[in-house]
C-alpha positions as CSV (number, residue, x, y, z in Angstrom):
1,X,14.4,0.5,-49.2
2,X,18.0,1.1,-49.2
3,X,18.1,0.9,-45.4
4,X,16.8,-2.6,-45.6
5,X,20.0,-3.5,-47.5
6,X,20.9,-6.3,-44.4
7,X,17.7,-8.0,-44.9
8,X,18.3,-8.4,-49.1
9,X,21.9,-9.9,-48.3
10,X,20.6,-12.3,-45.5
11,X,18.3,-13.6,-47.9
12,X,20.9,-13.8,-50.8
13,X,23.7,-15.5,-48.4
14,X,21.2,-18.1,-46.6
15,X,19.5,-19.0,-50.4
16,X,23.2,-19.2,-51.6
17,X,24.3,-21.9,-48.7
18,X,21.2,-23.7,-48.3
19,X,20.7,-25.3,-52.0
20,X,23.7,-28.0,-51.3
21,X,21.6,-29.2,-47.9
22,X,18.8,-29.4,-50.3
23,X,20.1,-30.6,-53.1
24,X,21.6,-33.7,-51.3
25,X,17.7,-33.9,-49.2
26,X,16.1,-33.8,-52.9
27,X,18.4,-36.7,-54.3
28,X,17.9,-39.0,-51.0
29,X,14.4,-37.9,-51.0
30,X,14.5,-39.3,-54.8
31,X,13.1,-35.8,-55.7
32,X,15.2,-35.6,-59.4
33,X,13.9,-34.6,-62.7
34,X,15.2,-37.1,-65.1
35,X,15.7,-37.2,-69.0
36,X,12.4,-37.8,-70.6
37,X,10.7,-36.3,-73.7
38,X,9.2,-32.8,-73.0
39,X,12.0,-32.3,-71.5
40,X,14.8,-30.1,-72.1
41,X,17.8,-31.4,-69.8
42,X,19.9,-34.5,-70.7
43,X,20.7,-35.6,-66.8
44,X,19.4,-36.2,-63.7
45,X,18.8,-32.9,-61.6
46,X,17.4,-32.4,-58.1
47,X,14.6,-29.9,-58.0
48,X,14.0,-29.2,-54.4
49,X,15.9,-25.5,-54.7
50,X,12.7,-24.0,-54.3
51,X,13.4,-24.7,-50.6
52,X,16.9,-22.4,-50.7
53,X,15.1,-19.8,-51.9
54,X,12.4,-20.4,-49.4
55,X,14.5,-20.0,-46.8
56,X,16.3,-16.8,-48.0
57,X,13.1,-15.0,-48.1
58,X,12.5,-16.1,-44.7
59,X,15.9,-14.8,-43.6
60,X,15.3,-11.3,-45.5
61,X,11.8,-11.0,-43.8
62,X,13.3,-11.6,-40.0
63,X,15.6,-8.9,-40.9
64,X,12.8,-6.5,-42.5
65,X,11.0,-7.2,-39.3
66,X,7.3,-7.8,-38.0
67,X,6.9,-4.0,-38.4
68,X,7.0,-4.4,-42.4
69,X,3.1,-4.5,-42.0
70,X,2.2,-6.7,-45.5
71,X,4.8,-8.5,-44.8
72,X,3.0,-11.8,-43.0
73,X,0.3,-11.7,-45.2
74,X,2.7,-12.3,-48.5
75,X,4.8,-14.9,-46.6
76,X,1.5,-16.6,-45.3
77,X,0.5,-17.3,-49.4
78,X,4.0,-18.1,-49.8
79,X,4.5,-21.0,-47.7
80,X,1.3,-22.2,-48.8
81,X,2.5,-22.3,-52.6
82,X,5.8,-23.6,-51.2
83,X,3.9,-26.3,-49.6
84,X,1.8,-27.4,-52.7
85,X,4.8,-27.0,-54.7
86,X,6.7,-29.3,-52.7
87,X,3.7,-32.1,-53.0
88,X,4.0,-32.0,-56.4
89,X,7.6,-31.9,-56.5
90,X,7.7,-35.1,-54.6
91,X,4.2,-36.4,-55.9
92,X,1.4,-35.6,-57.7
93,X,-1.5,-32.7,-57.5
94,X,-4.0,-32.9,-59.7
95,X,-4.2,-29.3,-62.0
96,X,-7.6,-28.3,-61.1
97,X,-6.8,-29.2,-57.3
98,X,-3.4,-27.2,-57.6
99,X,-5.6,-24.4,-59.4
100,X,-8.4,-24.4,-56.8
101,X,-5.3,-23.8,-53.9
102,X,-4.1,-21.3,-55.9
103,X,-7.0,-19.0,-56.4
104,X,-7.8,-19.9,-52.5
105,X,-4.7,-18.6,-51.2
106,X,-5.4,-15.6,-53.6
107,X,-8.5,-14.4,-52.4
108,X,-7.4,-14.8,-48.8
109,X,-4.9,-12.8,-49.4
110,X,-6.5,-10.0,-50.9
111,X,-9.2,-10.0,-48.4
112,X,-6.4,-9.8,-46.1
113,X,-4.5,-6.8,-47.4
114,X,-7.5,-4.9,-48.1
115,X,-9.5,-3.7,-45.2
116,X,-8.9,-0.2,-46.4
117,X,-10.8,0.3,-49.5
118,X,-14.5,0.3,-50.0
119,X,-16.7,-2.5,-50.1
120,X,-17.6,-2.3,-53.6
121,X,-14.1,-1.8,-54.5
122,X,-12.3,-4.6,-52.1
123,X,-14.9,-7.3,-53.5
124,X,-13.9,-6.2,-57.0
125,X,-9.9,-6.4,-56.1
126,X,-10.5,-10.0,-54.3
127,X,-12.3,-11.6,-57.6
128,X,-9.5,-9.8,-59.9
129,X,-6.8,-11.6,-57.7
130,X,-8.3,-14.5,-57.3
131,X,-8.4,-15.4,-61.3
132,X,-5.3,-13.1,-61.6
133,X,-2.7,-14.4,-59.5
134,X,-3.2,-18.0,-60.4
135,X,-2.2,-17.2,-63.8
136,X,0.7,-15.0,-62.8
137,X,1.8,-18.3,-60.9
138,X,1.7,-20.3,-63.3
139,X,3.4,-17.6,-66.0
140,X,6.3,-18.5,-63.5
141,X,5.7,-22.0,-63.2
142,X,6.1,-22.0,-67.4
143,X,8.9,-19.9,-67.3
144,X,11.5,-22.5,-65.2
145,X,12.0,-24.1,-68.0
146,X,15.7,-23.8,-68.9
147,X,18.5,-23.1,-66.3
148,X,18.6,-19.9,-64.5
149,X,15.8,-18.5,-66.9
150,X,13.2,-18.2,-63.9
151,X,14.7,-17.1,-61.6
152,X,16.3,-14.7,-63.6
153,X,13.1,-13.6,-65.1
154,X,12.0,-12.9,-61.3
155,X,14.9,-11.2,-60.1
156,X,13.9,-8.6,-63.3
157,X,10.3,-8.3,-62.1
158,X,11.0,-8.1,-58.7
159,X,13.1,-5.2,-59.4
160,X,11.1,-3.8,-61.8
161,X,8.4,-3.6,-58.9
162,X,10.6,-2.4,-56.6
163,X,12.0,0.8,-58.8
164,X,8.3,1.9,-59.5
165,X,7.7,2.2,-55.7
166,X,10.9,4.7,-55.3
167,X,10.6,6.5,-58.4
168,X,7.0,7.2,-57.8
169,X,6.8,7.6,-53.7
170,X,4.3,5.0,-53.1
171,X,4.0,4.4,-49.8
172,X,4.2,0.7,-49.8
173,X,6.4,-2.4,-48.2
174,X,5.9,-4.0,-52.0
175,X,9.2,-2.8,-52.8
176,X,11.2,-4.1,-49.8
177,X,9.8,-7.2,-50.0
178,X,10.2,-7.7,-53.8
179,X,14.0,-7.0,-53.6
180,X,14.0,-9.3,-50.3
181,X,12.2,-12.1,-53.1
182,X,15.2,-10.7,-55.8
183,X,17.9,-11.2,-53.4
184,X,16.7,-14.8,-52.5
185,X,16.5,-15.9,-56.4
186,X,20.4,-14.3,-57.2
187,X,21.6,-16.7,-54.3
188,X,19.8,-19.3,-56.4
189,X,21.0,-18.5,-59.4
190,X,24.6,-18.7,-58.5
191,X,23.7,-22.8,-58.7
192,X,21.3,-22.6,-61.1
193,X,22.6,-21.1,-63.9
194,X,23.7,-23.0,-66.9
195,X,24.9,-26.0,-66.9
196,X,22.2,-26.0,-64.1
197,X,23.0,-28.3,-60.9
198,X,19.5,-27.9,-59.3
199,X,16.1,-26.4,-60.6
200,X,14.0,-24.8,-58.1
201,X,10.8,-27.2,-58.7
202,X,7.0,-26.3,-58.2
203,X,8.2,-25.6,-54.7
204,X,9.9,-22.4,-55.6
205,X,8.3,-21.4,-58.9
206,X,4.6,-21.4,-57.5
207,X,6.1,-19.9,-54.3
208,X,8.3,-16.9,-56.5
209,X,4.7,-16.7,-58.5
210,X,3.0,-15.9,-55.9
211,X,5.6,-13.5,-53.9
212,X,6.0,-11.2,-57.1
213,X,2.4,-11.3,-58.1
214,X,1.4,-10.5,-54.3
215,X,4.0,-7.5,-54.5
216,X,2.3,-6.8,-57.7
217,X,-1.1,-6.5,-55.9
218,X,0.4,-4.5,-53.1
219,X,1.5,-1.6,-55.2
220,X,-1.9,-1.1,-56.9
221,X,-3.6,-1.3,-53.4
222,X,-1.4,1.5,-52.8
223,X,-1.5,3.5,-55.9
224,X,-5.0,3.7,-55.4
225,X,-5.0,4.5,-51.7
226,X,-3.1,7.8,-52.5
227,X,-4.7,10.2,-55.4
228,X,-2.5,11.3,-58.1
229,X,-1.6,10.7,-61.9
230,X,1.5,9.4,-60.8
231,X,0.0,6.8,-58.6
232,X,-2.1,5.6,-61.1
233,X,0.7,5.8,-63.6
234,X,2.2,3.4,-61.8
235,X,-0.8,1.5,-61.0
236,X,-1.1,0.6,-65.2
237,X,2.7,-0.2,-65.6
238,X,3.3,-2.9,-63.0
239,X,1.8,-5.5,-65.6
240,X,5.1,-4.9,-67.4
241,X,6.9,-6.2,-64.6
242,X,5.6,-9.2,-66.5
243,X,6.4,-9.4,-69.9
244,X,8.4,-12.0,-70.9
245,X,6.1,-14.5,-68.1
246,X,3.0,-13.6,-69.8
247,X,4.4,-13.3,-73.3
248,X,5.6,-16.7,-73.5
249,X,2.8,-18.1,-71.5
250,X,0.8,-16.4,-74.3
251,X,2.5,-17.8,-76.9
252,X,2.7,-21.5,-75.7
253,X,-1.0,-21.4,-75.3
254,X,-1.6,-20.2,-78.7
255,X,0.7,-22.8,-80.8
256,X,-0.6,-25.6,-78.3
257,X,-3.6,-25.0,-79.1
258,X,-3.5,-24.8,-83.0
259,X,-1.4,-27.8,-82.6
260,X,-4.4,-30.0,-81.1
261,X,-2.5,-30.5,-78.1
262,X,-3.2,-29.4,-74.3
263,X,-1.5,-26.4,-73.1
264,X,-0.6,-27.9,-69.5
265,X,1.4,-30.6,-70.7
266,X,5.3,-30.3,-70.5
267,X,7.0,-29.5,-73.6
268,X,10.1,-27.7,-75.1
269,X,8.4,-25.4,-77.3
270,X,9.1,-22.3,-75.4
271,X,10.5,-19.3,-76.1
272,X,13.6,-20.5,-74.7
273,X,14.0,-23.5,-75.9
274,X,13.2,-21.7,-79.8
275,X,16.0,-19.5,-79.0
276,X,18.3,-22.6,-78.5
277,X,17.2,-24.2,-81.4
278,X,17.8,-22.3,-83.7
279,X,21.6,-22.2,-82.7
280,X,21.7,-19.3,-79.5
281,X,23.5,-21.2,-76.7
282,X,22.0,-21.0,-73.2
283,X,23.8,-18.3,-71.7
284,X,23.3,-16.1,-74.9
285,X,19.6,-17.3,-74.5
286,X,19.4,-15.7,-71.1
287,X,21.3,-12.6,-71.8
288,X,19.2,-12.3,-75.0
289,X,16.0,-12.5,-72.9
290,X,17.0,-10.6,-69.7
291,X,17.6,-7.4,-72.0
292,X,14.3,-7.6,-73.4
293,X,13.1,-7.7,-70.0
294,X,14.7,-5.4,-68.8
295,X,14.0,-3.2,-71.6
296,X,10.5,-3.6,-70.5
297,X,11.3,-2.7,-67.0
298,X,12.5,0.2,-67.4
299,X,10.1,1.9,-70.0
300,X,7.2,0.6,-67.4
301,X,9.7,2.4,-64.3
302,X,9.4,5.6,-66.5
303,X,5.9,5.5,-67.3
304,X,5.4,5.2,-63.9
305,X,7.6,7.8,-62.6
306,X,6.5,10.0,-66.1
307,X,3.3,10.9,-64.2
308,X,1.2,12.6,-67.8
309,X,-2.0,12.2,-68.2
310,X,-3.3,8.9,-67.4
311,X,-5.1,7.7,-71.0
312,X,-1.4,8.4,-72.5
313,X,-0.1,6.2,-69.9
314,X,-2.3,3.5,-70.8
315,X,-2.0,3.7,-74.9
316,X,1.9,3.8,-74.3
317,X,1.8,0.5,-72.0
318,X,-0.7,-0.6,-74.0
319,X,1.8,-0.7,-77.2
320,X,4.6,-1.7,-75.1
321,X,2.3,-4.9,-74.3
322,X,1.1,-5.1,-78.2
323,X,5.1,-5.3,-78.8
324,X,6.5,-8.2,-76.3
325,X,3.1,-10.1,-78.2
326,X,4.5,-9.1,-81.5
327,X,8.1,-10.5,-80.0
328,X,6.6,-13.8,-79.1
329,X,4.8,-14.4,-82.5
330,X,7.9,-13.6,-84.6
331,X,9.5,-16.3,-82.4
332,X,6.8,-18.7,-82.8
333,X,6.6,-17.9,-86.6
334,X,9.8,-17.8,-87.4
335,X,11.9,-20.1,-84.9
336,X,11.0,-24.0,-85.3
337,X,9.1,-25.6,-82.4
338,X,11.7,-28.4,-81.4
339,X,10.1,-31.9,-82.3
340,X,10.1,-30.5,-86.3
341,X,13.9,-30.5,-86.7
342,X,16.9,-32.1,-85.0
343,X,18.3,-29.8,-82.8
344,X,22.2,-28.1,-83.9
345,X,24.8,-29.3,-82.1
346,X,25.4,-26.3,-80.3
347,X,21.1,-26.4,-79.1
348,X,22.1,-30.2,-78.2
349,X,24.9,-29.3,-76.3
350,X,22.9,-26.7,-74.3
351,X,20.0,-28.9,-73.2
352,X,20.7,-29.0,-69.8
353,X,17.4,-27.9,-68.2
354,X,14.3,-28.8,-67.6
355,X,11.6,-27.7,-69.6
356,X,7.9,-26.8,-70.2
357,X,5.5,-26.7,-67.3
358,X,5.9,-29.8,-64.6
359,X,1.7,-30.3,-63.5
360,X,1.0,-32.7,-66.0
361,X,3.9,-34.6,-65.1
362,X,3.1,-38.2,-62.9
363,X,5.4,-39.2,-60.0
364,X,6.9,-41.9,-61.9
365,X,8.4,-38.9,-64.3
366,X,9.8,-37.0,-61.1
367,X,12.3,-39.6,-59.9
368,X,16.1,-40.8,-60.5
369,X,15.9,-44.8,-62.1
């Protein structure tokens, strides 16, 4: 992976220059998240920066080459997320139609990358990805919901994947690509981060879903290609790539839902936006989180790379799960949801993103006045 170093800083160069081009196409285009109530940012904010980081990756993968044999396959469901994304950037898609694409796109891609295993078991991996990777697409989706948060959060996992392919051996182009997908969302996040000047939209959060979780996919394909405790070591940690995505989908769907309200509307009751409530400012928000992430990362890198007996393996990612829960219900518990109290000055100051998840959202809510 290190010789593919060219390819991670094509990607991170072209996403870095591209987001003014798009920035200026998203506010022509009238493509602008604007102030409204289940939302966390206080100005108008293009959101076509998907598109930037779209075409890093794209840079990164002409440098990796055609030879990087997964590669077209992962591309392939990331223009199609992309491509929805950027529909309901600039419109509307229903959630059941954008979740109906979304496990589509998933079990073409898994029939796709798995002509090696046996019937039994490649029927089994395309039904587990297709109601899989439409959730880790939307744990992303939920996630871009302060600035620099997501893509942070998917630079982490992206490396995260990427370190358990080297320290274990696994022969795999998961990792290449996954640092190609990490390179791509730094170049964002140079624009991104807070006080945010453009959010990446449904056009790169379903597409950076989508990338990671295929990566994610690609590793276990492997693991279990090639025998060994190690392999399958590293087959059980690669949910912890996901932690934080998960957790706080996890916990948004559980207060939601004792709330009496629908957990796919927009709302700035997320971990983040807890965090800034209760008086952490935005950068101390993201530092806060990115620890605990990477945290994560690297006990599920040395599970991985530990290579014991497999069922200690499992209890030990097993508690590390039962703890990033534990995380998200002290925060839910003990941090107030924002519509209960009027935010601090410094939280106030600080809301400069937009929050929640964008698919309930109409196309009347998506554009400047």
């Amino acid at each position: 992976m290190i010789a593919d170093f060219p390819a991670y800083l094509a990607a991170f160069v072209v996403a870095l220059l591209l987001v003014p081009a798009v920035s200026r196409i998203a506010i022509r285009r009238g493509a602008v998240a604007t102030p409204r109530s289940d939302r966390w940012h206080l100005k108008p904010v293009p959101i076509l920066g998907g598109l930037a980081i779209a075409g890093g990756v794209l840079a990164g993968a002409v440098v990796l080459g055609p030879d990087t044999g997964d590669l077209l396959p992962v591309l392939a469901g990331m223009a199609i997320m992309a491509a929805l994304g950027l529909i309901d950037d600039v419109g509307y898609v229903p959630p059941l139609r954008r979740v109906l694409v979304e496990a589509a796109t998933a079990a073409a891609f898994a029939w796709a990358v798995t002509p090696q295993l046996d019937p039994p078991i490649r029927l089994a991996a395309i039904f587990l990805a297709t109601v899989c990777l439409p959730v880790a697409i939307n744990a992303v989706n939920l996630v871009d919901n302060t600035d620099g948060l997501a893509s942070l959060l998917s630079t982490l996992t992206a490396v995260t994947l990427a370190a358990i392919v080297a320290v274990v051996g696994i022969p795999s182009d998961a990792g290449a690509i996954a640092l190609v997908i990490a390179a791509a969302c730094l170049g964002f996040l140079v624009h991104n981060r807070p006080p945010a000047r453009v959010f990446m939209g449904d056009s790169g959060s379903l597409m950076l879903g989508f990338g990671l979780a295929a990566c994610s996919v690609l590793i276990v394909r492997d693991a279990v290609l090639v025998p060994g405790s190690s392999h399958f070591a590293a087959a059980m940690a690669v949910p912890l790539a996901w932690a934080l995505q998960f957790g706080d989908l996890g916990m948004v769907f559980v207060t939601r839902l004792r709330r009496g309200t629908s957990p796919f509307r927009g709302d700035v009751d997320h971990t983040s936006h807890r965090l800034i409530a209760a008086g952490i400012s935005p950068v101390g928000m993201l530092v806060a989180l990115s620890i605990v992430a990477a945290l994560v990362g690297v006990a599920a890198v040395g599970l991985a790379a530990w290579a014991g007996d497999f069922r200690l393996v499992a209890v030990a990612v097993t508690a590390l799960a039962i703890g990033v829960a534990a995380f998200e219900a002290l925060v839910a518990w003990r941090l107030p949801y924002g519509r209960d109290r009027a935010p601090s000055p410094e939280a106030e100051a600080g809301r400069e993103s937009a929050g929640g998840a964008v698919i309930a959202a109409t196309p009347a809510d998506r554009r400047a006045p």
